[in-house]
C-alpha positions as CSV (number, residue, x, y, z in Angstrom):
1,X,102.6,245.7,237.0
2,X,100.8,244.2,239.4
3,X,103.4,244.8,242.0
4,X,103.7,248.6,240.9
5,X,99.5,248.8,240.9
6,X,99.8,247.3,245.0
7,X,102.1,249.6,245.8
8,X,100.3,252.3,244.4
9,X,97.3,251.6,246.2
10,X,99.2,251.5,249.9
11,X,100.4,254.7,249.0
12,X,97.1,256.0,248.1
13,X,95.8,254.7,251.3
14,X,98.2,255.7,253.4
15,X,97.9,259.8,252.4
16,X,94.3,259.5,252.5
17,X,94.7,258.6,256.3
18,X,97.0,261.2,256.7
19,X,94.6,263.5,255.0
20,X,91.3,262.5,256.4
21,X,91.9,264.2,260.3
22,X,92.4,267.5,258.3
23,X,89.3,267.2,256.1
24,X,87.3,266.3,258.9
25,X,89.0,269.4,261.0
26,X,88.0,271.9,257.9
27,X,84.8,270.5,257.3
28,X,83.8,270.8,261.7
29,X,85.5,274.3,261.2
30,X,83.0,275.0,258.5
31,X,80.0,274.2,260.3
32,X,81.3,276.0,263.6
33,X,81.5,278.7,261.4
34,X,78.0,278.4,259.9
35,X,76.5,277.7,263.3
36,X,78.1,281.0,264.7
37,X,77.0,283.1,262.3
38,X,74.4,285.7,263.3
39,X,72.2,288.4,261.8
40,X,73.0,291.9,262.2
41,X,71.0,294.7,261.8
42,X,72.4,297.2,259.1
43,X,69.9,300.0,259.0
44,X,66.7,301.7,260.3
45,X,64.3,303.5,258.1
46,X,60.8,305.2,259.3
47,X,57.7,306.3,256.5
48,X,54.6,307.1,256.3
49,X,52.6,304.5,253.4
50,X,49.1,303.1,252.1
51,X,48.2,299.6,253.1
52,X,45.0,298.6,251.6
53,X,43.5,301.8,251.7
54,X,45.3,302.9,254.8
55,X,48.0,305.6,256.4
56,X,50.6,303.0,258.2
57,X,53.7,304.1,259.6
58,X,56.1,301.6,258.4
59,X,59.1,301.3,260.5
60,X,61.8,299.1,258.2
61,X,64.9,297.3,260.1
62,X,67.2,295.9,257.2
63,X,69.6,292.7,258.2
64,X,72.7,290.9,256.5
65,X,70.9,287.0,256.9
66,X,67.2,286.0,256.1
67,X,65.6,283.7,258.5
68,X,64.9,285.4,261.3
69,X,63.8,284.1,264.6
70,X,61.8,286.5,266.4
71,X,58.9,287.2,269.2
72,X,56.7,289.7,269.9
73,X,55.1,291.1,272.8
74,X,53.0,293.9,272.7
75,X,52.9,295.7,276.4
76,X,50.3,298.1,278.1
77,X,51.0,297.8,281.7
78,X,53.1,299.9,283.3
79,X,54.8,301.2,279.9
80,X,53.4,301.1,276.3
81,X,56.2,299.1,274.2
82,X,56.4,296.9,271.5
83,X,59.3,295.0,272.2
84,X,60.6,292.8,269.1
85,X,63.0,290.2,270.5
86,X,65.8,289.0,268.0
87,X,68.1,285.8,268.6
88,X,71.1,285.2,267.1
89,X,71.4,288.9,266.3
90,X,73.5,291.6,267.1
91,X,72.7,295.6,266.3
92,X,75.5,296.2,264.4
93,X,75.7,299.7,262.7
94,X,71.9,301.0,263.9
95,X,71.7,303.6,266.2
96,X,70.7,302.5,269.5
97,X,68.1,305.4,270.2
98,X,66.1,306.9,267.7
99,X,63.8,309.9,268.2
100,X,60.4,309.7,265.8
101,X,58.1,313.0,265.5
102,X,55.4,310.5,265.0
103,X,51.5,310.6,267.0
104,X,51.6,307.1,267.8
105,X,55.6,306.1,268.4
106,X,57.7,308.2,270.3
107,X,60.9,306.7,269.9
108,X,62.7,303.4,268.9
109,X,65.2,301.7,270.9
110,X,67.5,299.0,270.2
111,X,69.5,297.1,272.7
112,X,71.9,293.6,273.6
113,X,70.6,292.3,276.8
114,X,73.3,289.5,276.3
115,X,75.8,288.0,273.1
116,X,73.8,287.4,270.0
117,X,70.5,288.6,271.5
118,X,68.8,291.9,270.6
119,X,66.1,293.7,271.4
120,X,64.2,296.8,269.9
121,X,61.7,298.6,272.1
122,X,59.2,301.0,270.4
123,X,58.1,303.3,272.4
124,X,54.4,304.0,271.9
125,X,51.9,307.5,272.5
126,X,49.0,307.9,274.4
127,X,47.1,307.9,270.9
128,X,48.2,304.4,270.3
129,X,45.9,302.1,269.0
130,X,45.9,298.4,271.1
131,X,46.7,296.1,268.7
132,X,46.6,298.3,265.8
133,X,50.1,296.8,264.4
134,X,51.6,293.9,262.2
135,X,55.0,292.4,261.8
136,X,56.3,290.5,259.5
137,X,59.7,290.1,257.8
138,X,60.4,290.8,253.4
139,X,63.0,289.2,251.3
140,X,65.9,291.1,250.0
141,X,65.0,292.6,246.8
142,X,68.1,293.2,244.9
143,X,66.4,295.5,242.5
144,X,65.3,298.1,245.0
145,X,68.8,297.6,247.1
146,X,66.9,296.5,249.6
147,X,68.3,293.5,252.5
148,X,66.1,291.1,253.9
149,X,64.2,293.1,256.8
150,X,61.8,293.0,259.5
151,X,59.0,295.4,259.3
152,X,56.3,296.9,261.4
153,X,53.2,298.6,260.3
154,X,51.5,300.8,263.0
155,X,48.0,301.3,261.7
156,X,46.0,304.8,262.5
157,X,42.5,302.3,263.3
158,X,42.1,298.7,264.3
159,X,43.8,295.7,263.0
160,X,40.2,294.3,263.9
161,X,39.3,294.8,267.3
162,X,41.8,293.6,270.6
163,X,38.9,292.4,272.1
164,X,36.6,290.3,269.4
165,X,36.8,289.1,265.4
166,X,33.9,289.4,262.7
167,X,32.8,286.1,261.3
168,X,31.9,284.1,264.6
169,X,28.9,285.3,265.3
170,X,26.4,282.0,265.9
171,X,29.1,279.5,265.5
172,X,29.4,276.8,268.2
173,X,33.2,275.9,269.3
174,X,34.5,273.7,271.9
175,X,37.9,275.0,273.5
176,X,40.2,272.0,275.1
177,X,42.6,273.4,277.6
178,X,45.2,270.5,277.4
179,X,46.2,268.8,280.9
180,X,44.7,269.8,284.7
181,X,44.1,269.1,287.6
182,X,46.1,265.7,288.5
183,X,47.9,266.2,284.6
184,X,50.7,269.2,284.9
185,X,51.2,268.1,281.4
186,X,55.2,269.6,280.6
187,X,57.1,271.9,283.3
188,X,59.4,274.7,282.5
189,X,62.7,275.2,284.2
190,X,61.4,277.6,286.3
191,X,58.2,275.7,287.1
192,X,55.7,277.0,285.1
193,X,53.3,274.3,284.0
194,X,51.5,273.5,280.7
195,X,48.1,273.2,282.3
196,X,48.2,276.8,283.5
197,X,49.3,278.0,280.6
198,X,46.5,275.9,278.4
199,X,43.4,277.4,280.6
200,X,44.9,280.8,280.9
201,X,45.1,280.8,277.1
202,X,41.8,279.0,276.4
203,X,40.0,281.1,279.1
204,X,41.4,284.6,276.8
205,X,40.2,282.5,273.5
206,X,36.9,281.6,275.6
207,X,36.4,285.2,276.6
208,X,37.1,287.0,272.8
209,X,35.0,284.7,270.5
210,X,32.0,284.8,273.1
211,X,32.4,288.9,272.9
212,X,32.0,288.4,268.9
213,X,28.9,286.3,269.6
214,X,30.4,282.6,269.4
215,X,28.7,279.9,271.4
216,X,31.6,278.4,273.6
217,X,31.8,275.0,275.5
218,X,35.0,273.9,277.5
219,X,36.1,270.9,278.3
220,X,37.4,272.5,281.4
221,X,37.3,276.0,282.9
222,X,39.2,275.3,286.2
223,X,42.4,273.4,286.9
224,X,40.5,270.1,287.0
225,X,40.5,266.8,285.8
226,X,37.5,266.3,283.2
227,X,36.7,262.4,283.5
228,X,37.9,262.7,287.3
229,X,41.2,262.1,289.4
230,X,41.1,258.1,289.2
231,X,40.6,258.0,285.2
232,X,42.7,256.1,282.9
233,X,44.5,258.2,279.9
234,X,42.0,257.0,277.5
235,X,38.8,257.7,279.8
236,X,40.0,261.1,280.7
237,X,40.7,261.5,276.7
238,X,37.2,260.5,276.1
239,X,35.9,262.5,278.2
240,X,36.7,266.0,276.7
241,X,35.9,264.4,273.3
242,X,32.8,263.8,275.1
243,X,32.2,267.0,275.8
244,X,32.3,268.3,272.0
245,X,29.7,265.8,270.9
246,X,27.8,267.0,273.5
247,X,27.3,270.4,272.8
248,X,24.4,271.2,270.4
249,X,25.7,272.1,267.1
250,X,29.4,272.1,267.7
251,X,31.1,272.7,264.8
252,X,34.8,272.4,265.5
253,X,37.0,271.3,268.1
254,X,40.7,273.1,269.2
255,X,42.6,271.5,271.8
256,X,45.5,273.6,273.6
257,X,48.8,272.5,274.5
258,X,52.6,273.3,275.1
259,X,55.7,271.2,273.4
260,X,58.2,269.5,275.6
261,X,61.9,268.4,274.9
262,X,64.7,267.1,276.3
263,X,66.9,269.3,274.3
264,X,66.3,272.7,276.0
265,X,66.9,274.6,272.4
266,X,63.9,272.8,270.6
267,X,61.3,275.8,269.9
268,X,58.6,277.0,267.8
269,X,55.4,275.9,267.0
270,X,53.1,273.5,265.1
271,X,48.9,272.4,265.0
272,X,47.8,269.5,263.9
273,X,44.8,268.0,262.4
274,X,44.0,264.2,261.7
275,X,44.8,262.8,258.3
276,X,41.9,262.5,256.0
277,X,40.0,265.5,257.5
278,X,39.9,268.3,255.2
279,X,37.9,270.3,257.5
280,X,40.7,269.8,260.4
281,X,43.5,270.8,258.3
282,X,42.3,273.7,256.8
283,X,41.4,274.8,260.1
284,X,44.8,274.0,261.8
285,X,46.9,275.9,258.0
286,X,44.6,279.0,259.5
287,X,45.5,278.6,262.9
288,X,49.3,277.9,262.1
289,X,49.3,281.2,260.1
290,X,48.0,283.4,262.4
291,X,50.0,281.9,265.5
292,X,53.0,282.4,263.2
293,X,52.4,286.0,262.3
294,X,51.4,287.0,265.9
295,X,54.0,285.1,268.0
296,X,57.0,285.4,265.8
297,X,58.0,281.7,266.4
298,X,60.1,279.2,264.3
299,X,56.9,277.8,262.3
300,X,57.5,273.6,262.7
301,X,54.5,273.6,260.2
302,X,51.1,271.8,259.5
303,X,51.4,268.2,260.6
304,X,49.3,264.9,260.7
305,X,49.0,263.1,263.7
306,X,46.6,260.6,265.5
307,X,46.1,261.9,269.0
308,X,43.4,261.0,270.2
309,X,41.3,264.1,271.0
310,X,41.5,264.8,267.3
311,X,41.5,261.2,265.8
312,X,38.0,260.6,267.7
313,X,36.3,263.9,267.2
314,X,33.5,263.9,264.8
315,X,33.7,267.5,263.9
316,X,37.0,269.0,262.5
317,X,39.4,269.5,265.0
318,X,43.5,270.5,265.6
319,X,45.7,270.1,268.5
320,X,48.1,273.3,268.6
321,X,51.4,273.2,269.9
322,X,52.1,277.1,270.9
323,X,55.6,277.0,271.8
324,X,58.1,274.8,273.8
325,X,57.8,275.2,277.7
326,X,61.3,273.3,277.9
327,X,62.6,276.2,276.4
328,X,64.2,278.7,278.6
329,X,63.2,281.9,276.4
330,X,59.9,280.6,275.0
331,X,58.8,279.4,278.9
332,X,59.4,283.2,279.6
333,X,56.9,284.4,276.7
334,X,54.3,281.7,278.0
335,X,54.4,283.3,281.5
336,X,53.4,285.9,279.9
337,X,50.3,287.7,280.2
338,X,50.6,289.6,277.3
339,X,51.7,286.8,275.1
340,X,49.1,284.9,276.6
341,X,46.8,287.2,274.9
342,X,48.4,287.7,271.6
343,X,47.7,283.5,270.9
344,X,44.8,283.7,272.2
345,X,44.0,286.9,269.4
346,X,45.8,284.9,267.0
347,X,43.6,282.0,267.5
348,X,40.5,283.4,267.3
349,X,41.3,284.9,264.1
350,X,42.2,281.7,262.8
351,X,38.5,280.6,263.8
352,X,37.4,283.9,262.1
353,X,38.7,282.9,258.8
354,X,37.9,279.2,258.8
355,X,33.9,280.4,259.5
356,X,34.5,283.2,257.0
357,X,36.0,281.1,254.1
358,X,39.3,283.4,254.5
């Protein structure tokens, strides 16, 4: 028996090596598979609805995945557009121009600037209302028939004003632009540097909670060092920490940077707050939610962490992450002016509801 049971065993062994290359073939197949997979857009629907009170026109874009990855950017130069920027997505069975008899959009256009990337461009009236718009995406509800589906809700009045928030007002916040002056910080693959898109973002933040009545200090407010050129990491650290406990009354501290990869595909973004402040996470959760709504980024979520700007401030603080300059699409959105502004809106909001107890 024991001879039979050996045998048995070799035999065993020897299919399972046979066998093993084609496993492993089916299982790479089955994840090629799942990584080629993309959404596709499977209809377009246009109505006029109550949001809190509200007339909204709701524009509704169903699609065959959930998960979406998408940006934003909300133009006013040149051509009035809100241009909704899908990856891995393809328009599949929706018409590619739509005509709306509508006051504030004119038409809706989708288009493939390249394989699994699509755009759709709304075209926006004279009667549009800057900023007077939200995006978000639903889950499929099987009970309606309904797919998963990105919406937009263009509002008749003010989605709170482009220009300033409510809930500010006499509130003391210190802005750190991240990097400067001898510190480029990351570089995209075009060149663009974080430190120019930290101050150009902070200046916007700067400028829209002052015009709502927010005392403002910056650490910087030119492409400059803030301890000087010579400084060691931790003095030039210190120094914008510095200039937080400085500031009469501060109340909370938001430093600004840009993510950095080696892997050109890493995106999205994150804040952060330092573990055991309750003050600096709840504002970084507000923060994160409003960058995330706003910028249409892959949210990396609310995370801990002990840098040092955070770890030393005595007031609550975050460190935001807005998007990853290594990134060939997301360094594009930073260059942005527009996109500039929209985190910078976001932001402030953020700051709105923290003061506000939203």
């Amino acid at each position: 028996m024991s001879k039979i049971f050996r045998l048995r065993q070799r035999v065993l062994a020897f299919l399972a090596l046979l066998l093993l290359p084609l496993l492993c073939m089916q299982l790479g197949q089955a994840e090629a598979a799942r990584r080629s997979a993309v959404h596709e857009l499977n209809y377009f629907r246009s109505m006029e609805t109550e949001v809190d009170g509200e007339q909204v026109l709701r524009l509704e874009i169903g699609l065959n995945r959930d998960n979406l990855d998408y940006t934003v950017i909300e133009k006013q130069r040149l051509r009035r557009q809100l241009v909704l920027d899908l990856q891995e997505t393809k328009p599949g069975r929706v018409k590619k121009n739509i005509k709306l008899n509508n006051e504030f959009v004119s038409a809706v256009k989708v288009q493939e600037p390249e394989r699994r990337h699509t755009q759709i461009l709304i075209d926006l009236t004279d009667k549009y209302i800057e900023g007077a718009y939200k995006v978000y995406t639903v889950e499929a509800d099987r009970k309606e028939r309904k797919p998963y589906r990105l919406v937009v809700d263009i509002y008749k009045k003010p989605v709170g004003a482009a220009g300033s928030v409510d809930g500010v007002k006499g509130h003391s916040i210190v802005i750190d632009p991240g990097h400067g002056g001898s510190d480029s910080g990351a570089v995209g693959p075009s060149g663009l540097t974080e430190k120019a898109v930290t101050l150009a973002v902070s200046q916007q933040l700067r400028d829209i909670l002052e015009a709502s009545g927010a005392h403002v200090k910056m650490t910087r407010d030119t492409d400059k060092d803030v301890y000087g050129w010579d400084a060691t990491a931790s003095q030039e650290l210190q120094a914008r920490v510095n200039v937080g406990e400085r500031m009469p009354g501060a109340e909370i501290f938001i430093s600004v940077h840009i993510n950095a990869f080696s892997n050109p595909n890493a995106h999205g973004m994150e804040t952060y707050y330092y573990g055991g402040s309750s003050g600096g996470k709840r504002l970084a959760s507000l923060i994160n939610q409003e960058l995330q709504e706003a910028g249409g980024l892959f949210n990396r979520g609310v995370k801990t962490a002990n840098f040092y700007v955070i770890k030393h401030s005595s007031m609550p603080a975050t460190l935001l992450e807005l998007a990853f300059i290594t990134n060939p699409r997301e360094e594009r959105l930073l260059a942005d002016p527009d996109y500039q502004q929209k985190l910078a809106q976001a932001i402030a909001r953020g700051v709105a509801r923290y003061f506000g107890r939203g």
